[in-house]
Z-matrix of the N, CA and C atoms (Angstrom, degrees):
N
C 1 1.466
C 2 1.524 1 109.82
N 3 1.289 2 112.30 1 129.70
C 4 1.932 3 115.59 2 175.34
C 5 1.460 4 95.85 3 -54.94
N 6 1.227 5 90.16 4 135.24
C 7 1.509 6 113.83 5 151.48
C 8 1.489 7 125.48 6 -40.93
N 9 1.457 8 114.87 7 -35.16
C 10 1.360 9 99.47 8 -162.51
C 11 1.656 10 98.09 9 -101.20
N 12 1.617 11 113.84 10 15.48
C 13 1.594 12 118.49 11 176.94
C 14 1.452 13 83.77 12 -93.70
N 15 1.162 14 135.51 13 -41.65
C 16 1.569 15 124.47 14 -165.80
C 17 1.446 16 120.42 15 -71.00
N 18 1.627 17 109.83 16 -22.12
C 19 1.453 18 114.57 17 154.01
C 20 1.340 19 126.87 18 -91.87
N 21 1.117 20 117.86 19 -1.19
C 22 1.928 21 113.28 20 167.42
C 23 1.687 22 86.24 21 -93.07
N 24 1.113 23 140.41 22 -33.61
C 25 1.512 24 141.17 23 176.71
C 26 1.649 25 114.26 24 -40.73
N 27 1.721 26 97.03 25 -49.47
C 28 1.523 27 102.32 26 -149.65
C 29 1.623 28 91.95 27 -100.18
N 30 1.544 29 134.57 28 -21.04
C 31 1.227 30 150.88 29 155.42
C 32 1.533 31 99.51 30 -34.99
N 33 1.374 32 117.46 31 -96.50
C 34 1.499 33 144.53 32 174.10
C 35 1.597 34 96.00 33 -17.09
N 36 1.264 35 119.83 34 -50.64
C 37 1.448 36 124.23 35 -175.87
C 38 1.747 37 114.12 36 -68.46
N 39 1.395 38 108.30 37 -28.15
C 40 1.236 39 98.50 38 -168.13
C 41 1.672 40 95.88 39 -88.96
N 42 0.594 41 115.83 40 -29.09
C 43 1.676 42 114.40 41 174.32
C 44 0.882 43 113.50 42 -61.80
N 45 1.414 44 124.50 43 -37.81
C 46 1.601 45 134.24 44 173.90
C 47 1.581 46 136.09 45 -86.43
N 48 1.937 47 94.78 46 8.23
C 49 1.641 48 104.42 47 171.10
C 50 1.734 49 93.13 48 84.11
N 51 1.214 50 109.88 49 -41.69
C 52 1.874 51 122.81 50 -174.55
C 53 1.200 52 111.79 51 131.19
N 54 1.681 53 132.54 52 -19.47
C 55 1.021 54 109.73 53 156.10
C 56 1.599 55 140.94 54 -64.15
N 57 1.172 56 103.27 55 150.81
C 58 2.058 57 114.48 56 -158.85
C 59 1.710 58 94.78 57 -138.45
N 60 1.258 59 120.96 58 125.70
C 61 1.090 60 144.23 59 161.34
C 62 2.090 61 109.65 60 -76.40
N 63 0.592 62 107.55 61 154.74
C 64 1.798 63 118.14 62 179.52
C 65 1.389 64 101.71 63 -73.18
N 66 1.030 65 129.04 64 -43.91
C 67 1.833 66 132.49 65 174.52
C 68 1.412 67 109.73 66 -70.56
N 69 1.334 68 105.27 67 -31.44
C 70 1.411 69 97.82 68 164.45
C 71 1.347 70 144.21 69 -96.57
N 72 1.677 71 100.77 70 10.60
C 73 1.271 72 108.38 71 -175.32
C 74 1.596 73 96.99 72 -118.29
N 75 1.031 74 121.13 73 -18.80
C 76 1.484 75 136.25 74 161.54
C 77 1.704 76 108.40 75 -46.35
N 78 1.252 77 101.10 76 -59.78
C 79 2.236 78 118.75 77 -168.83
C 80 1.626 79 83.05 78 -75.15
N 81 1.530 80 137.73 79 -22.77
C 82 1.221 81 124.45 80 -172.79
C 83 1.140 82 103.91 81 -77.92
N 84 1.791 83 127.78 82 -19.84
C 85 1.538 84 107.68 83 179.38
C 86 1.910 85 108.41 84 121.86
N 87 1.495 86 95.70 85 -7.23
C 88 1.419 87 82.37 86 169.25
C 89 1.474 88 119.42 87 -116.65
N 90 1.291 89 138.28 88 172.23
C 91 1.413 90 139.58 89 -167.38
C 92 1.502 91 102.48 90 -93.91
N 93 0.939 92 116.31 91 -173.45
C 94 1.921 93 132.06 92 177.33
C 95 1.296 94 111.57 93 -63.64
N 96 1.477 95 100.77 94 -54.45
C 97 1.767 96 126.12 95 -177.25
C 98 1.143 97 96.49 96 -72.16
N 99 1.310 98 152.85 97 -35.51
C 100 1.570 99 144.10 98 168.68
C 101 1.887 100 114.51 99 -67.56
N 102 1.162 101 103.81 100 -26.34
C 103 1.490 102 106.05 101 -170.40
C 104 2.119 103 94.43 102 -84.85
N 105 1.581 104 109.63 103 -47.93
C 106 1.201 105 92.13 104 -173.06
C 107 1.731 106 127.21 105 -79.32
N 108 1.802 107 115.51 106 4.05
C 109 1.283 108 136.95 107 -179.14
C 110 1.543 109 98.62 108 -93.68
N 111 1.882 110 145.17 109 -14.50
C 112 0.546 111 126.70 110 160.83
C 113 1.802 112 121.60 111 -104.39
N 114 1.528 113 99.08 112 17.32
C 115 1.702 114 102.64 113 -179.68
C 116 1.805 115 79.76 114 -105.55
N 117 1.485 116 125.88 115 -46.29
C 118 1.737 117 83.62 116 177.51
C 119 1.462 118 116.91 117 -80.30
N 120 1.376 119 147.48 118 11.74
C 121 0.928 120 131.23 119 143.94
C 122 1.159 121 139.10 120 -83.48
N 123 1.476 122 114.83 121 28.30
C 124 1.536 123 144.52 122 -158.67
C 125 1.470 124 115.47 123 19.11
N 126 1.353 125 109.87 124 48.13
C 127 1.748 126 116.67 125 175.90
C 128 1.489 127 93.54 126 -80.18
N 129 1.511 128 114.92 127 -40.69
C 130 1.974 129 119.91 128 -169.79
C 131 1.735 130 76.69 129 -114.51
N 132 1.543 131 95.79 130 138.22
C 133 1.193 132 118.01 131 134.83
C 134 1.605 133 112.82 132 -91.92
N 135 1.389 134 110.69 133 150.39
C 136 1.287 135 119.46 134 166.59
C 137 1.475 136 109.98 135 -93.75
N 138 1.776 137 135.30 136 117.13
C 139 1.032 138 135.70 137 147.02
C 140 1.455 139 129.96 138 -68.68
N 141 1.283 140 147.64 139 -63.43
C 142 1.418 141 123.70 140 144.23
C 143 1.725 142 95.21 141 -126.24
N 144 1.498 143 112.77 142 -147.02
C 145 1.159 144 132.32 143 -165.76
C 146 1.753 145 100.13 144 -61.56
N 147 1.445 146 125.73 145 121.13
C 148 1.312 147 135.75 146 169.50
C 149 1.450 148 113.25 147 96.07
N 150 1.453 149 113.50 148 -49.49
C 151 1.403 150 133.07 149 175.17
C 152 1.546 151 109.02 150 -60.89
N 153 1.503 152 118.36 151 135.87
C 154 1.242 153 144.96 152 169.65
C 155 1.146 154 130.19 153 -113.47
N 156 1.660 155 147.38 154 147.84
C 157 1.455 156 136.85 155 172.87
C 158 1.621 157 100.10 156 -129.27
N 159 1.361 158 108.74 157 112.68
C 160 1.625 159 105.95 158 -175.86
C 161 1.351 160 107.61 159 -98.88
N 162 1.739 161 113.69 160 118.05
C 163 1.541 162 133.21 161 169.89
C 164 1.656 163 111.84 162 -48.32
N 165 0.734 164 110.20 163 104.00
C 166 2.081 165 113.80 164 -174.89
C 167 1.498 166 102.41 165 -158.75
N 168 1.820 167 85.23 166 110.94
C 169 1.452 168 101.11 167 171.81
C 170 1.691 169 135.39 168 -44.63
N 171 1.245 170 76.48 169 147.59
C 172 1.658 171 85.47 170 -173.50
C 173 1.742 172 130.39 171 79.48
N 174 1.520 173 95.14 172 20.27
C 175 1.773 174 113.47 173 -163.88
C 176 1.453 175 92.82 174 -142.20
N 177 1.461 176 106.80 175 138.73
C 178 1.404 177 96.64 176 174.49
C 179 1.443 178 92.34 177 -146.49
N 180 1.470 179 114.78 178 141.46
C 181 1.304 180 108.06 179 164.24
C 182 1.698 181 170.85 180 18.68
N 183 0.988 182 154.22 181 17.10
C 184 1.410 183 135.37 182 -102.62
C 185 1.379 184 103.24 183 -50.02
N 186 1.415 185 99.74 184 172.52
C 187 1.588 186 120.30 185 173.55
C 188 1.809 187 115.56 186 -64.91
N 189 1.592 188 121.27 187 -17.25
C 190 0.815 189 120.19 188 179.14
C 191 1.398 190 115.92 189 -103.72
N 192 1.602 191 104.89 190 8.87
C 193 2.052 192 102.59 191 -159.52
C 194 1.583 193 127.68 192 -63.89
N 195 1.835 194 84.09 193 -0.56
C 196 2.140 195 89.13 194 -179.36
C 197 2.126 196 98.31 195 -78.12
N 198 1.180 197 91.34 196 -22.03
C 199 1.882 198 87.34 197 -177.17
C 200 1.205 199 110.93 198 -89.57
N 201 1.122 200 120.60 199 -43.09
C 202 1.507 201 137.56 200 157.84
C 203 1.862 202 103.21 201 -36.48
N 204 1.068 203 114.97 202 -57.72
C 205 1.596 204 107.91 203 174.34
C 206 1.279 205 125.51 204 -56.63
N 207 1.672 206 100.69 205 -51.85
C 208 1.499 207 112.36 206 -164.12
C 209 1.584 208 102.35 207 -65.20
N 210 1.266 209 119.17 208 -34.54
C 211 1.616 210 126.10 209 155.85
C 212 1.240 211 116.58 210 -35.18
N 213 1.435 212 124.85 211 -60.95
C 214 0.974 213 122.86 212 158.98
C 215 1.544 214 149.05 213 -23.62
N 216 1.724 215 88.98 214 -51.58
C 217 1.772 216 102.29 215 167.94
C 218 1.153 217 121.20 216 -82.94
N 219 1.408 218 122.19 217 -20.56
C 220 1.220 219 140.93 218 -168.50
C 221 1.738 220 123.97 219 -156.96
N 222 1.318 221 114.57 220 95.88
C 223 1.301 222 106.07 221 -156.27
C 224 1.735 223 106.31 222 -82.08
N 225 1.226 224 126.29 223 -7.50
C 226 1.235 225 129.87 224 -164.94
C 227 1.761 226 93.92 225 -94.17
N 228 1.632 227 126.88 226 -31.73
C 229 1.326 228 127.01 227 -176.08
C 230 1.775 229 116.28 228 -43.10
N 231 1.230 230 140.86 229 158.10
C 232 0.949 231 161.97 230 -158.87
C 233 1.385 232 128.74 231 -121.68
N 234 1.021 233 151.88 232 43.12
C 235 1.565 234 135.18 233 -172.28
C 236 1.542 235 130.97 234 -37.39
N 237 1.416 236 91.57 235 112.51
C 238 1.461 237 99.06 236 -148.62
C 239 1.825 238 117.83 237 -93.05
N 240 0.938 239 141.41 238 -157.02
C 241 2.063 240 147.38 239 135.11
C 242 1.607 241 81.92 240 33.64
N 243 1.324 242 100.19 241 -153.58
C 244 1.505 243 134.17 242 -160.45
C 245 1.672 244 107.01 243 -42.63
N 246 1.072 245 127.08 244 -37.45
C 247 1.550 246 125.51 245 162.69
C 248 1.429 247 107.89 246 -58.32
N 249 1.056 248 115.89 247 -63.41
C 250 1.425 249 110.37 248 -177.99
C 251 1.464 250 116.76 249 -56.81
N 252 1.124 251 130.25 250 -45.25
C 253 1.395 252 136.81 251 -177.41
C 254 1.565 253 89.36 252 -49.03
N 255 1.319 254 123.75 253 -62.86
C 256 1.479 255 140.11 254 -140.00
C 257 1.953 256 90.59 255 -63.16
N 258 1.459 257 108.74 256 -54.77
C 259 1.221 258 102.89 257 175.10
C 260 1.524 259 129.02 258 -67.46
N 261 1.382 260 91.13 259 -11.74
C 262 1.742 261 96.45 260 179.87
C 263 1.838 262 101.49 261 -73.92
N 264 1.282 263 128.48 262 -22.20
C 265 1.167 264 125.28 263 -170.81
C 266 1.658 265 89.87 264 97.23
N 267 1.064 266 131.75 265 68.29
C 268 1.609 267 134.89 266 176.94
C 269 1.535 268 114.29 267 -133.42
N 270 1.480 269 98.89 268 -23.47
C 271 1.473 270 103.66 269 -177.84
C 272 1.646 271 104.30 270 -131.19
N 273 1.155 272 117.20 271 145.37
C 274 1.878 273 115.08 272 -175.16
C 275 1.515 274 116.67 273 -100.62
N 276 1.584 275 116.28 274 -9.07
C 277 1.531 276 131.98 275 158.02
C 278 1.883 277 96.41 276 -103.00
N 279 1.467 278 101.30 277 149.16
C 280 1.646 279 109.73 278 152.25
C 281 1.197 280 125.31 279 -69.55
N 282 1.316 281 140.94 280 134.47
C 283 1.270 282 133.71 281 173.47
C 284 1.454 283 113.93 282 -37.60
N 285 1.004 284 140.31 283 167.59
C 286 1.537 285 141.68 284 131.43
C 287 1.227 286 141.63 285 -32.61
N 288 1.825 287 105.59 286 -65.02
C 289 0.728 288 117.49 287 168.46
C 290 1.700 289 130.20 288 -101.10
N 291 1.117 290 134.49 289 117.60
C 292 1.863 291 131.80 290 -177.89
C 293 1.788 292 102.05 291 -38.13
N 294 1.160 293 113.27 292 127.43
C 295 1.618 294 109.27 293 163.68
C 296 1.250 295 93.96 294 -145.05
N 297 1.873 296 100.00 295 130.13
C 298 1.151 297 130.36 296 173.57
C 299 1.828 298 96.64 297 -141.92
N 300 1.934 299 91.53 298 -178.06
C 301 1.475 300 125.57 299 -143.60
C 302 1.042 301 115.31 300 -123.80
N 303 1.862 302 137.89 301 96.01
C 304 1.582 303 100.41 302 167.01
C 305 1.801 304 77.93 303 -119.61
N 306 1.533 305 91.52 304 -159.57
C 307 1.588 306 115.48 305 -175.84
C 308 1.220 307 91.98 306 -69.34
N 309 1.536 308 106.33 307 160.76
C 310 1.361 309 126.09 308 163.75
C 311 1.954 310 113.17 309 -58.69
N 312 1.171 311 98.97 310 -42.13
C 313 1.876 312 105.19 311 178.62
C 314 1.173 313 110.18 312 -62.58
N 315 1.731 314 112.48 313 -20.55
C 316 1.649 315 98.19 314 -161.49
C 317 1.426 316 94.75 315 -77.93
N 318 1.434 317 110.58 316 152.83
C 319 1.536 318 130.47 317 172.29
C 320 1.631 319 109.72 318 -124.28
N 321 1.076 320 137.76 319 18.41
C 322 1.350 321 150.66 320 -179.71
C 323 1.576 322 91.66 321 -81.87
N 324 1.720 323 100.54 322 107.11
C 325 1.254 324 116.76 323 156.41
C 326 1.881 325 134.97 324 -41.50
N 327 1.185 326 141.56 325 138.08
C 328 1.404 327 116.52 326 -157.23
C 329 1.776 328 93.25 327 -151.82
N 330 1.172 329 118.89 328 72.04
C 331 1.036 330 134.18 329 171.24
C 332 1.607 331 123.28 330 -69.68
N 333 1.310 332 125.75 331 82.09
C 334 1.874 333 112.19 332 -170.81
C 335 1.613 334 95.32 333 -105.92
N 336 1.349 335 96.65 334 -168.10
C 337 1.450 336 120.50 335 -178.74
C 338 1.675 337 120.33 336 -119.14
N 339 1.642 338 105.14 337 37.63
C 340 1.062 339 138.33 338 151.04
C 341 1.322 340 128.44 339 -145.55
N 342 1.489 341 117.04 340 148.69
C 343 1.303 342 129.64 341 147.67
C 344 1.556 343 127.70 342 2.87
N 345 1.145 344 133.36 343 68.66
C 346 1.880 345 122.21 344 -176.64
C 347 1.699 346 126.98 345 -119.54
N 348 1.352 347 111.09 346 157.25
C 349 1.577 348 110.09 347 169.93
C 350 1.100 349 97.59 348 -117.80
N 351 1.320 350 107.30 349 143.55
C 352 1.707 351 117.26 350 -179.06
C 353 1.330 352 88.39 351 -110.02
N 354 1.437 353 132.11 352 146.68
C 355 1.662 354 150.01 353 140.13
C 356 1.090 355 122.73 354 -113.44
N 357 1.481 356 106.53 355 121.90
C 358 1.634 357 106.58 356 -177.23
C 359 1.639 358 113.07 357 -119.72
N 360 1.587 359 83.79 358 150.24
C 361 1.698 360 86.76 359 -151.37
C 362 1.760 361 91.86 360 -115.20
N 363 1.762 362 125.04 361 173.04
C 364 1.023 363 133.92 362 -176.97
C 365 1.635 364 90.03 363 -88.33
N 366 1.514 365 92.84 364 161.11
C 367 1.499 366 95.42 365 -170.35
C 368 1.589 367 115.58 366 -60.68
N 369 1.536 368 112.86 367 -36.52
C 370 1.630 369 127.87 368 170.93
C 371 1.629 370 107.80 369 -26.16
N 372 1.303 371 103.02 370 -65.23
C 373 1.230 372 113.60 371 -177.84
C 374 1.421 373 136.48 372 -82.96
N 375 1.088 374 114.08 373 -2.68
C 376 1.285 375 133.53 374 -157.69
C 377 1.794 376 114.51 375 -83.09
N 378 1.574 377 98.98 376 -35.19
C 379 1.958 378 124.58 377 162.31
C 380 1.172 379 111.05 378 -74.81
N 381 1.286 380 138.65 379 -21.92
C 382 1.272 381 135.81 380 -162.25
C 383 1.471 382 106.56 381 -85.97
N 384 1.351 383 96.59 382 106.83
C 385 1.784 384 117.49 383 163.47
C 386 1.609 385 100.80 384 98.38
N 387 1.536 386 137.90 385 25.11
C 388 1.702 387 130.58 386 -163.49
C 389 1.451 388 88.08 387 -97.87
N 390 1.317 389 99.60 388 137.57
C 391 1.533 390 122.61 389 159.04
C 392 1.453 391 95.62 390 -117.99
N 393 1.601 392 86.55 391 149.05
C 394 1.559 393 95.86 392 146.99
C 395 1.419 394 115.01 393 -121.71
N 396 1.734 395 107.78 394 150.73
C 397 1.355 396 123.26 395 -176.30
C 398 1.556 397 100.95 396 -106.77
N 399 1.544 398 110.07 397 147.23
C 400 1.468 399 112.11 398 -165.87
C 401 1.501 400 85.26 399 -128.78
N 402 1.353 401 118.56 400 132.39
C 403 1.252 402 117.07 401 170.61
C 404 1.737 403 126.92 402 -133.02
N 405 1.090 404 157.29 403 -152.47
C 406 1.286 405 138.28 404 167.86
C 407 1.659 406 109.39 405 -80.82
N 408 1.213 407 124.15 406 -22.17
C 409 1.606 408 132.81 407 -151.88
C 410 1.733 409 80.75 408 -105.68
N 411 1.171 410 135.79 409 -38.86
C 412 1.445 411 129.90 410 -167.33
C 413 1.259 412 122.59 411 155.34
N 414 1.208 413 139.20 412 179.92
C 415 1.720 414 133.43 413 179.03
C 416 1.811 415 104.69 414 -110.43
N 417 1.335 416 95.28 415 170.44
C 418 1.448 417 99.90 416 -169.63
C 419 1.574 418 105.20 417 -169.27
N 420 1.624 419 122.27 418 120.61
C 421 1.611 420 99.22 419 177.71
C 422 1.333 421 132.00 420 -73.33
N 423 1.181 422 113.54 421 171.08
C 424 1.686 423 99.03 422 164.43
C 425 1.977 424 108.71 423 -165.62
N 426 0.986 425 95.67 424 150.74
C 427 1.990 426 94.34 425 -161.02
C 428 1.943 427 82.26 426 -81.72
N 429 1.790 428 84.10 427 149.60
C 430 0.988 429 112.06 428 -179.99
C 431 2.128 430 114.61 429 -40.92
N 432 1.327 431 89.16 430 -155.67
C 433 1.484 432 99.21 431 176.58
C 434 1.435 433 111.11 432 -91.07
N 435 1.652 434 109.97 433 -62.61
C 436 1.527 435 113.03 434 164.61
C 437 1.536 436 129.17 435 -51.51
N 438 1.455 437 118.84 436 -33.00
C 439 1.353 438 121.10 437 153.06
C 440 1.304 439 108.38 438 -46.02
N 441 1.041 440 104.14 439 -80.40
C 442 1.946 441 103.91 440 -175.27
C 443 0.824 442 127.58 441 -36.08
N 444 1.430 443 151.81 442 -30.40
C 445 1.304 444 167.64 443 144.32
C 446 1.142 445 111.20 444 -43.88
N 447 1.536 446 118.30 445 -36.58
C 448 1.777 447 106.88 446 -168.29
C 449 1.242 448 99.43 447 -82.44
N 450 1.367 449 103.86 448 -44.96
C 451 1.614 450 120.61 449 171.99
C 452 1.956 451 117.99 450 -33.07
N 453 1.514 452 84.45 451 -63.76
C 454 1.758 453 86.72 452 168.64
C 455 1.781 454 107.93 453 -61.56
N 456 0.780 455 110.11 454 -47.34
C 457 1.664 456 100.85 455 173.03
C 458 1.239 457 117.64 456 -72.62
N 459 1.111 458 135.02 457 0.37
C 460 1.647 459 134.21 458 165.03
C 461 2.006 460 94.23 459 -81.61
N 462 1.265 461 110.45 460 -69.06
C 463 1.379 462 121.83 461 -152.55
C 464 1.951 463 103.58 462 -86.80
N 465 1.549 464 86.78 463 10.11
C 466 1.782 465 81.73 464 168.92
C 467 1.611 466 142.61 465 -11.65
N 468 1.266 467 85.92 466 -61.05
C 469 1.353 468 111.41 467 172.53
C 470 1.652 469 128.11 468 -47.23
N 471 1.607 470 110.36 469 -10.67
C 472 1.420 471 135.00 470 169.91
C 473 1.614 472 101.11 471 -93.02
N 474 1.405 473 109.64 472 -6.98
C 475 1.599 474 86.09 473 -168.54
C 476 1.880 475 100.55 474 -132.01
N 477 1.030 476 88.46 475 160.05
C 478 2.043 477 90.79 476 -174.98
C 479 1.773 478 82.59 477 -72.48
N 480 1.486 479 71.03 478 160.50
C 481 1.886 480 88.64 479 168.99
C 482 1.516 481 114.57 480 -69.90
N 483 1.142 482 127.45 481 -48.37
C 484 1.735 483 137.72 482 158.12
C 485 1.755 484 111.54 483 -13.40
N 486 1.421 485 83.66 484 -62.81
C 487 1.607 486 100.87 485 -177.15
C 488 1.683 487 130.27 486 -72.79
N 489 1.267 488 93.11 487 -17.05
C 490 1.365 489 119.81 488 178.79
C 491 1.523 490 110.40 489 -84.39
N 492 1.641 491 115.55 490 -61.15
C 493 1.480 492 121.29 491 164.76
C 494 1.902 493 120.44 492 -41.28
N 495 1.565 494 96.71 493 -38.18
C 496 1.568 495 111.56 494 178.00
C 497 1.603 496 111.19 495 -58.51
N 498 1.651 497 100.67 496 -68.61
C 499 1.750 498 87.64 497 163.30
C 500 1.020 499 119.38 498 -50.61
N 501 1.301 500 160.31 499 -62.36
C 502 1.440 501 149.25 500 -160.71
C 503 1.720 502 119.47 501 -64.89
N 504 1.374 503 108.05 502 -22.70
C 505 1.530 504 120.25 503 174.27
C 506 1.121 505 93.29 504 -75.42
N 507 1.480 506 126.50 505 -81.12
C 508 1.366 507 110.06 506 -154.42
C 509 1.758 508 123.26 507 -80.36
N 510 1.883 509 103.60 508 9.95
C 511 0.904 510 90.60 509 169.68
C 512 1.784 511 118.31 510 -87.62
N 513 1.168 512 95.54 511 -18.84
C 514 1.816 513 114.03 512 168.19
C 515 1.559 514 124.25 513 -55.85
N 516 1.242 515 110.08 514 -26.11
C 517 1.397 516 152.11 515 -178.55
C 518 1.804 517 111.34 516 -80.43
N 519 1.586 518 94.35 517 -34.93
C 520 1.771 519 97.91 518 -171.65
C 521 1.807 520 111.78 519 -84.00
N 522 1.459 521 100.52 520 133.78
C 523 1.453 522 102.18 521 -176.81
C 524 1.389 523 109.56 522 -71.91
N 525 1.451 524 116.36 523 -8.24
C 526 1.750 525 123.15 524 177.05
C 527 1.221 526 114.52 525 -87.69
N 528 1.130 527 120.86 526 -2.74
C 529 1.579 528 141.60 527 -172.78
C 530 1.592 529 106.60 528 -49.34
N 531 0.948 530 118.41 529 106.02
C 532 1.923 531 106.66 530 179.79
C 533 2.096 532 113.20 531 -116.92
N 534 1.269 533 102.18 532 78.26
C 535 1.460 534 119.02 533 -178.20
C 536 1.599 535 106.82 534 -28.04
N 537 1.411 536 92.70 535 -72.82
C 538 1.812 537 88.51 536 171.84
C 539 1.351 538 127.61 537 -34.98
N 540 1.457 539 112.32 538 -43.72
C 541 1.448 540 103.09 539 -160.56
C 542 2.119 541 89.64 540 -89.16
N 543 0.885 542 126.10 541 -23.70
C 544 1.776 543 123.44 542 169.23
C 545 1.205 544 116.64 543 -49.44
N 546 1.860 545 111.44 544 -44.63
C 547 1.293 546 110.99 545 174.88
C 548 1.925 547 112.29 546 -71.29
N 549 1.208 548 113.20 547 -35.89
C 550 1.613 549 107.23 548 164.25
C 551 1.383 550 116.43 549 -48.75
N 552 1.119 551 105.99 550 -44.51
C 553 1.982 552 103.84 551 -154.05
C 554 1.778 553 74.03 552 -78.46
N 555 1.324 554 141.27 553 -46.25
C 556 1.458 555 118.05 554 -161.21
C 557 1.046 556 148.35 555 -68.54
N 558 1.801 557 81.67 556 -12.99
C 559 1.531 558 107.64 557 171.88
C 560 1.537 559 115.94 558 -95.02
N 561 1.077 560 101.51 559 -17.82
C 562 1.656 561 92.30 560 175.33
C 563 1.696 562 111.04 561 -101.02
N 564 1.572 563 128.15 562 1.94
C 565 0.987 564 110.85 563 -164.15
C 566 2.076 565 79.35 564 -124.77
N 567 1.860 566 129.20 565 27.80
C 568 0.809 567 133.26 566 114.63
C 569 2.042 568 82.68 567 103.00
N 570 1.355 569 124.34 568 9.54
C 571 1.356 570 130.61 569 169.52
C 572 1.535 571 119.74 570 -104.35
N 573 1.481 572 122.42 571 35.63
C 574 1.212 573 126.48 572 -167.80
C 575 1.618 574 104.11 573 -65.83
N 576 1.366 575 112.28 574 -51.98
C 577 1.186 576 106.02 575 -158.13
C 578 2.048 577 107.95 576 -87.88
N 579 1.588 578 107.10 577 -9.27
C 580 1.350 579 104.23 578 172.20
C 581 1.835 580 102.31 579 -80.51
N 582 1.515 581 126.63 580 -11.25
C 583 1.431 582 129.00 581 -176.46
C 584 1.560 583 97.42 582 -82.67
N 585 1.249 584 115.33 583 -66.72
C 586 1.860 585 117.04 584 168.79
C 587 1.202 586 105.53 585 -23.97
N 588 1.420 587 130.34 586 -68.54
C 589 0.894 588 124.46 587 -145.90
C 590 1.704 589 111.94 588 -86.91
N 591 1.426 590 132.90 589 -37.45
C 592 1.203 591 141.26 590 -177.00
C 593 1.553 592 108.32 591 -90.82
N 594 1.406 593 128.86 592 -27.00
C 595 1.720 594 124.34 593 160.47
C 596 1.710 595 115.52 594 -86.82
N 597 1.466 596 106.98 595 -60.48
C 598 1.025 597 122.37 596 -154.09
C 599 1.945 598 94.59 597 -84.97
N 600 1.431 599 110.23 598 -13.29
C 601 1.471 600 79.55 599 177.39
C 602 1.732 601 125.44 600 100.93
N 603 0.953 602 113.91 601 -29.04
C 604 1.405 603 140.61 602 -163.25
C 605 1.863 604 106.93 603 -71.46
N 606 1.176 605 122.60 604 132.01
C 607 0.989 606 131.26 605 174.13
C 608 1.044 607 102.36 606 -91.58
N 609 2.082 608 120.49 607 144.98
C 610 0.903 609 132.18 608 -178.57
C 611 1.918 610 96.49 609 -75.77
């Protein structure tokens, strides 16, 4: 490959965080057979269908690029429980594993190149608490803070108790903390009295 395709390549990339679409690596100058000789020489990772991540020193990732992907495969998906907390500043290690959210109907396959739990929710619930985050590399949703929390307290059972106490400290701890709206999401997502009792303290 010319040299001077490997610098409109690695250019294009820095503007792009490193993600590269196939149309765009195509208008960059390389062929099909060039794009799939540098995914087995792991210069491109492949993120799903079209989407690319180009390895170029001295660039690494963002801190958010597992949501940033899963966006990718699925733009309607959610980042859900312990991921989300983790990005909220709730947890001081990353989870392990990625856990995100679509509807129960969705059937959109979600194949990444990490570790994930998918949870699928009824449609009722499924809006309750989504932001979206807009970032330079792309947007991606993800449930609020109080979502996340109830969430980790619904699906406990994925998380050590350590880790569980950790979200709830430092979410007690957060000046973004909005009590009112925790007690909403707990009552409608049917954990009122496990929220009383593990934030608020409250004896059954």
């Amino acid at each position: 490959m010319r040299e001077k395709t490997y610098r409109r390549l690695e250019g294009l990339s820095r503007i792009r965080g490193g993600y590269l679409s196939t149309k765009e690596l195509l208008t960059a100058g390389l062929t099909n057979r060039q794009i799939a000789a540098l995914t087995r020489e792991n210069r491109l990772q492949k993120i799903s269908h079209g989407v690319y991540y180009l390895e170029e020193e001295g660039m690494d990732k963002p801190s958010d690029h597992k949501a940033l992907e899963m966006a990718m495969v699925n733009e309607r998906a959610v980042v859900c429980a312990q991921s989300a907390c983790w990005l909220h500043g709730l947890f001081r290690d990353e989870p392990e594993r990625f856990t995100m959210a679509t509807r129960r109907d969705d059937r959109h396959k979600m194949s990444l190149p990490f570790s994930t739990t998918r949870h699928y929710f009824a449609v009722d619930s499924f809006e309750l608490g989504v932001k979206t985050v807009d970032t330079p590399f792309g947007t991606y949703q993800i449930y609020d803070m109080e979502r996340s929390l109830c969430d980790c307290i619904r699906f406990r059972r994925e998380l050590t108790d350590a880790r569980c106490e950790e979200i709830i400290e430092n979410y007690k701890k957060s000046p973004k903390k909005d009590l009112d709206r925790l007690r909403t999401y707990a009552a409608a997502l049917r954990v009122s009295r496990q929220v009383d009792r593990m934030v608020f303290g409250k004896r059954s």
